[in-house]
N, C-alpha and C positions, 0 to 999 in steps of 0.2 A: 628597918632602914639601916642601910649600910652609916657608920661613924665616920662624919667628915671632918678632918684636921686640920685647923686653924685658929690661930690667935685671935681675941678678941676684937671685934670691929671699931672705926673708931667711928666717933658717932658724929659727926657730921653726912656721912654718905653710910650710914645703915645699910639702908633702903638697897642702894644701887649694888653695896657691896655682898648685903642676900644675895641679890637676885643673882647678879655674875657668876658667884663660889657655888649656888644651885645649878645653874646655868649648864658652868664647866663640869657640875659632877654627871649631868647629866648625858651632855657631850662625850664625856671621856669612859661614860658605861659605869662610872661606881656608882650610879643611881640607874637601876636598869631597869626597861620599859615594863612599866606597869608597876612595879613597886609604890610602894602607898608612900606618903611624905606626913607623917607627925608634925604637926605645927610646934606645938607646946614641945617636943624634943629637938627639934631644930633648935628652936628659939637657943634652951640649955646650951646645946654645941655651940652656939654663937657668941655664949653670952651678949645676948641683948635681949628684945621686949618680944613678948607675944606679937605686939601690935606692928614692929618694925618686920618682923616675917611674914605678917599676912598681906602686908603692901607689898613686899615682893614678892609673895606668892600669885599675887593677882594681876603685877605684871608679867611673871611667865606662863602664865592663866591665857594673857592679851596676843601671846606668843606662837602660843598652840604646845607649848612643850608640857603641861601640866594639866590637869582635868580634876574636878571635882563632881563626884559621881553623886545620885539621886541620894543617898544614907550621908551626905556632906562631906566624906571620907576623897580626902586627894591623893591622888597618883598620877606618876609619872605616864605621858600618854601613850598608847599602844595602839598599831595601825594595824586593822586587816588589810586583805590582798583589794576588798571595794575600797577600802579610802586609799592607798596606792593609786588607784586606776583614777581614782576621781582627782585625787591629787593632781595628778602629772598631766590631766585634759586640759586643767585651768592651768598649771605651770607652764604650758605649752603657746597659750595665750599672753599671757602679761611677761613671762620669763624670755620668751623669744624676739617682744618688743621692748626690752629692756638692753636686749643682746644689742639688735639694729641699732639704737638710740645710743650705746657704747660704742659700737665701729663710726659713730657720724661724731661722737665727740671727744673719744680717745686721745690724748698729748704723748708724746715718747714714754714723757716720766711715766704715763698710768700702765703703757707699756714696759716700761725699765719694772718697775712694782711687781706685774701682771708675772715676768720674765721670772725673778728671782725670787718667786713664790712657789712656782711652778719646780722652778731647781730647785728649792727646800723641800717639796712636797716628794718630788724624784726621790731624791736623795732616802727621807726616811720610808717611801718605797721597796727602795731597794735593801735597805737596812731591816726591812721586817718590821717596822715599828708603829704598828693599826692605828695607836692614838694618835701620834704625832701628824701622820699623815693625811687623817681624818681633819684634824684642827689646822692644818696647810690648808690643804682641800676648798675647806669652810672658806677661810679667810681670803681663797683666791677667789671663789666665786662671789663673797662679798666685796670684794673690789669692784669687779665689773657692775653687779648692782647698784655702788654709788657713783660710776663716773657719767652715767646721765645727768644727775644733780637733778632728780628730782624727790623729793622726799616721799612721797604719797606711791609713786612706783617703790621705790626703797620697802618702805613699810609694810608692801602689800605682799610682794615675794616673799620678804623676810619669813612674813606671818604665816605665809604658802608654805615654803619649803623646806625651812629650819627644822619641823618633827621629821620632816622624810627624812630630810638628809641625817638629824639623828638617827633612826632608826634601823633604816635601810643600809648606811654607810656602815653603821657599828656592826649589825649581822654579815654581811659583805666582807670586811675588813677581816674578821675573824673565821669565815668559812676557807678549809684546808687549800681547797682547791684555787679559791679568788686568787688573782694573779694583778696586785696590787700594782709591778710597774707598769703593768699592760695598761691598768685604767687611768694611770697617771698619766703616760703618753697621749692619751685619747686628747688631754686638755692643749697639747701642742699647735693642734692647727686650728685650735679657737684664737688663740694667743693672733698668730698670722691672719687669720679674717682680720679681727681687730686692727692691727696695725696696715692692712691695705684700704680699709674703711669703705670700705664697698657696703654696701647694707644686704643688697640680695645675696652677694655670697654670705657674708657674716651669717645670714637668716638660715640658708643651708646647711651650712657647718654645724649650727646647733642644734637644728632641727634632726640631725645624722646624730647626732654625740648623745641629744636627750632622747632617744630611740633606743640608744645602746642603753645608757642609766635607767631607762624604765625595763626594758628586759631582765637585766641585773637584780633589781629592786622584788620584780618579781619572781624571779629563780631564787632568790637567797624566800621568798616566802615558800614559795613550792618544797624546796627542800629540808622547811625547819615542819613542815606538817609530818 
């Protein structure tokens, strides 16, 4: 396991501050898919407790980003081209009803948010910058996840899509060819469904855009075989 650098935790939020510094390494690729996670050397790099890494190991367990295989040995989770496909059937489900549920309760602001996430996300697009635009990305489609306001839809995506978008995004992001502003653009006229708040266009728009990301997801698998 790759050496992660950070000062020691302070110990009221442990727990929460594992999980996120895991989280992020894992998002940003210096913890890469499949690699095994050491509890007991974690902990060391953290300076903190055994026991305060294995609660957060077990909430990104809850996640889908971490796995603990049959010999007890954890790693980072790794997706073949069937859990891709099964992924994005049920994503296409509850993620398409989350989209409608945003166009019916969107405010300007969620749209002002929505806007200039989308320009940051542009921007290190265009700059070549895989991580940056990855962590935009994330955080633009976790907006629309929370502006339903419901929590149990919230939770259920997250738990759905989070390893894809790991995984798929990071292989994507980094193959020579992928054409990072192209896919950024793609999120433009989601942005416009939303803010005309129609629902059946809204439902189209995504249902076009998650067609293109699952194609994507599996071309970047096709061509790491």
């Amino acid at each position: 396991m790759k050496a992660l650098i950070l000062a020691p935790l302070e110990n009221k939020t442990i727990r929460t501050q594992a999980a996120d510094l895991v989280r992020n390494s894992i998002l940003e690729g210096s913890l890469p898919v499949g690699s095994r996670i050491v509890e007991r050397q974690l902990a060391e790099q953290l300076g903190t407790s055994l026991t305060a890494v294995r609660e957060a190991l077990i909430q990104l367990e809850s996640e889908g980003l971490i796995v603990k295989k049959p010999n007890s040995t954890t790693h980072v989770v790794s997706l073949e081209p069937s859990d891709i496909e099964q992924i994005f059937a049920v994503r296409e489900v509850i993620e398409t009803h989350a989209f409608e549920m945003a166009a019916k309760a969107a405010q300007p602001s969620d749209i002002e948010k929505l806007e200039k996430l989308h320009a940051s996300a542009v921007e290190a697009a265009r700059r070549r910058q895989h991580r940056e635009y990855i962590q935009r990305d994330l955080l633009w489609h976790d907006l629309i996840w929370r502006i339903p306001a419901n929590p149990y839809l919230y939770s259920s995506i997250r738990r759905l899509v989070l390893p894809l978008f790991m995984y798929s995004a990071l292989q994507m992001s980094e193959r020579q060819d992928f054409d990072l502003v192209k896919d950024s653009l793609t999120h433009a006229p989601l942005i416009e469904a939303l803010r005309g708040g129609k629902t059946r266009e809204a439902k189209r728009t995504f249902l076009a855009a998650l067609e293109l990301w699952r194609s994507q997801a599996l071309q970047g698998e096709l061509d790491s075989d």
